[in-house]
C-alpha positions in Angstrom: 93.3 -89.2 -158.6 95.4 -89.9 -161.8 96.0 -87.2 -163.8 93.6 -87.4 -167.3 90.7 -88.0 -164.7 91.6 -84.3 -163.0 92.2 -82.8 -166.4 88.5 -84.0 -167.4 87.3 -83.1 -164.5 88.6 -79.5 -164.7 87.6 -79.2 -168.0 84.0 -80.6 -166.9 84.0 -77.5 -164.3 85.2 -75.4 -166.5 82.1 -75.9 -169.1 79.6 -76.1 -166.4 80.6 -72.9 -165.0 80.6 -71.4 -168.7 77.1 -72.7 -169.0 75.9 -70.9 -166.1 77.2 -67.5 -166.8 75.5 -68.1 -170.7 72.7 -68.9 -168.8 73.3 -65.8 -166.3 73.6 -63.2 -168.9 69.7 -64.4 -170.0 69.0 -63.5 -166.7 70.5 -60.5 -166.2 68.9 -58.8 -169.5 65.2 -59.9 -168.9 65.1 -60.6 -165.1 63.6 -58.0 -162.8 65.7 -55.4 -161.4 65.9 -56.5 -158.1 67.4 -59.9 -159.1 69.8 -58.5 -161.2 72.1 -57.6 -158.0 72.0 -61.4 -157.0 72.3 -62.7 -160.6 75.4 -60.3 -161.0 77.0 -61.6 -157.6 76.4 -64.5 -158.8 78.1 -64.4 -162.2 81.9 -62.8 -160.1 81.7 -66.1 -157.9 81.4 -68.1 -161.3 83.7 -66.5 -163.2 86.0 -66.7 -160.4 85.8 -70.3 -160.0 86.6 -70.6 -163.7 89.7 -68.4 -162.9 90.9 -70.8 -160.3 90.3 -74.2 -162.6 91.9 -72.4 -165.4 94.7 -71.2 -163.3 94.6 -75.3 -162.3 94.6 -76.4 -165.9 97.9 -74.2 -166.3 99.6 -76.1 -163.5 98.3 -79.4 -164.9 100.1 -78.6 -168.3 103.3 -77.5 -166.8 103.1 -80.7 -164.5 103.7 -82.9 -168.0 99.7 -84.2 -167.7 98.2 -85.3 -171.2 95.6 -83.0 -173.0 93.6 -84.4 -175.4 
């Protein structure tokens, strides 16, 4: 994989994972109490994902790859 195709493709993760906790926190205020556990457990695995690819995008940067 070259590297501008893994930097788009962190930053393509990165959005879609932002999406779904927007999308998450609509869910969380006007879903029914009993799916606000899940939605909740689902919003830590998200946000950790975006913790890992940003922790990637860090390494990408300090590897010299190009940022547009």
């Amino acid at each position: 994989m070259n590297p501008q195709s893994k930097w788009d493709d962190l930053l393509h993760d990165i959005k879609a994972k932002s999406m779904s906790l927007h999308i998450a926190v609509g869910l969380l205020r006007d879903g029914a109490p009993s799916e606000k556990r899940e939605v909740l457990t689902l919003m830590n695995a998200a946000a950790q994902d975006i913790l890992r690819y940003l922790s990637e995008v860090e390494k990408e940067m300090g590897s010299g790859a190009q940022a547009r």
